[in-house]
C-alpha positions in Angstrom: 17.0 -3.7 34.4 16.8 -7.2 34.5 20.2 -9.2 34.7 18.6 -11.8 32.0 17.8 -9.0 29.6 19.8 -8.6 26.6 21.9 -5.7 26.4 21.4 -3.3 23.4 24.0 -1.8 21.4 23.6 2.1 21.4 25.6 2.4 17.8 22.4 0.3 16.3 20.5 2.6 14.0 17.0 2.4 13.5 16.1 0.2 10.7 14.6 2.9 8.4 14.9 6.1 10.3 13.4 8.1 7.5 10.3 6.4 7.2 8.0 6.6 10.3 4.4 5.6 11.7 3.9 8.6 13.9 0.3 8.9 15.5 -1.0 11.6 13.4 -1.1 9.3 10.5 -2.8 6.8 12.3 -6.9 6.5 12.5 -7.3 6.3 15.8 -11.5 6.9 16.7 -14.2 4.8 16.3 -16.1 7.7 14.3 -13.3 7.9 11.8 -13.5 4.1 11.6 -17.4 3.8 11.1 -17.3 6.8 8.5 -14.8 4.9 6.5 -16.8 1.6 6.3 -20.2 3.0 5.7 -19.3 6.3 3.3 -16.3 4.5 1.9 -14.6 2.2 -0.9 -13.1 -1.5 -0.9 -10.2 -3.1 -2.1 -10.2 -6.3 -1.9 -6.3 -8.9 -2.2 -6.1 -12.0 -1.6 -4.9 -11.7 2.3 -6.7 -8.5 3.6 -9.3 -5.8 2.3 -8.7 -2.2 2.6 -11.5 0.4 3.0 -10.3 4.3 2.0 -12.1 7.1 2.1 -11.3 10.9 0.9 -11.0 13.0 4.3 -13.9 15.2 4.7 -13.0 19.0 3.3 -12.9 21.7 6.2 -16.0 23.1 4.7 -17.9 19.6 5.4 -15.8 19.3 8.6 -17.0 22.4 10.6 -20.6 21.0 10.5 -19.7 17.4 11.4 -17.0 19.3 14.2 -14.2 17.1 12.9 -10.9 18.4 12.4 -9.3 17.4 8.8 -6.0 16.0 8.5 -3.0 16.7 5.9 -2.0 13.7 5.2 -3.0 9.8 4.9 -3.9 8.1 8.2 -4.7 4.0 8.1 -6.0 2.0 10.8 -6.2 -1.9 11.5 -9.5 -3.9 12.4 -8.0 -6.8 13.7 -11.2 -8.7 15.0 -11.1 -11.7 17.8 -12.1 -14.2 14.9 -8.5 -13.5 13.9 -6.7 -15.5 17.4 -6.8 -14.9 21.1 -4.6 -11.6 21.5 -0.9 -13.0 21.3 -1.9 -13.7 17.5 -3.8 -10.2 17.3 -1.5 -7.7 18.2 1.3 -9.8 16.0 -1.4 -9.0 12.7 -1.7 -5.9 13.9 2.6 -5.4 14.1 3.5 -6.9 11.1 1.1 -4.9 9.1 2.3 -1.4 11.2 5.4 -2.4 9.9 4.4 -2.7 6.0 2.2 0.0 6.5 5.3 2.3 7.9 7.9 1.0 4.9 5.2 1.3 2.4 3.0 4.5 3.6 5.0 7.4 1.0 2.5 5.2 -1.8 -0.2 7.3 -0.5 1.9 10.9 -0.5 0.3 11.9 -3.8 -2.8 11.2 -3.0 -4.0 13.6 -0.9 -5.8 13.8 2.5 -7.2 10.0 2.9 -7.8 7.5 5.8 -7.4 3.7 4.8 -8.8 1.2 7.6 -6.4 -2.3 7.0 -8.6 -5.5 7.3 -6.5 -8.7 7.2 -7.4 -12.4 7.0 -5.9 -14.8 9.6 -3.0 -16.0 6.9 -1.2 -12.6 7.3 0.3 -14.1 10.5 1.7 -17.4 8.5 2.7 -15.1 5.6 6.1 -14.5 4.6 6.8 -10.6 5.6 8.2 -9.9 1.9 5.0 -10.9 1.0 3.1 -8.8 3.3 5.0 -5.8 2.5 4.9 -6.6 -1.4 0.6 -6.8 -0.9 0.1 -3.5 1.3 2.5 -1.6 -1.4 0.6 -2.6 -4.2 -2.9 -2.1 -2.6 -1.9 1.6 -0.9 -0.3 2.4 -4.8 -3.9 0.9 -6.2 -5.8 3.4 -3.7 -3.8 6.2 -4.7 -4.0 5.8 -8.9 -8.2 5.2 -7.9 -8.0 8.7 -5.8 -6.1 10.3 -8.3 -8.2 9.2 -11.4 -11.0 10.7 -9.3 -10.0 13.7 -8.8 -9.5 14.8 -12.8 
């Protein structure tokens, strides 16, 4: 450990240790990805659009040989028109972060993977407001999924 590095206090708690990102929620393949945007929906807000997509059954799974999840999963397509990758990768952590505090939205709504597209002024953004956006677009997904399936 580096004598210039800060020293961290063990008695910290984690900021919200009930609500977590682990990486079974997250889409992680480029299949998953391309299935979403082509067979999928769009939301669109004002700083991002969201793609969702109803996880394939485990009927319709066994022929494609994918394996279904229980939950929701969401990925981020942050592309290089966004910033060099200093610019990218803080996109991608801010929304991770709204995503994490905001994912139980999605709870109700069964088994669906959400791919997070944001426009360059999510990095100028105020984070309230970022959090605020991705709540009310995951609870817009969820009422559209559940309407659906009555």
């Amino acid at each position: 450990m580096s004598a210039d590095a800060p020293k961290r206090s063990v008695e910290q708690p984690a900021a919200n240790a009930g609500a977590s990102f682990p990486r079974a929620a997250r889409l992680l393949k480029h299949a998953d990805f391309e299935r979403v945007y082509k067979q999928g929906r769009r939301h669109f807000s004002s700083h991002m659009t969201l793609f969702y997509l109803r996880q394939a059954r485990a009927d319709d799974a066994s022929s494609q040989g994918a394996v279904p999840e229980k939950g929701a999963r969401v990925g981020f397509t942050v592309g290089r028109v966004l910033g060099g990758a200093v610019e990218r990768n803080r996109i991608k952590r801010r929304l991770r972060e709204a995503v994490r505090l905001r994912r139980s939205v999605l709870k109700g709504a069964g088994a669906v993977d959400v791919v997070i597209n944001p426009k360059k002024s999510v990095l100028t953004l105020e984070f309230s407001v970022v959090l605020e956006e991705v709540g009310r677009a995951l609870d817009v997904i969820a009422k559209k999924l559940l309407e659906k399936e009555k």
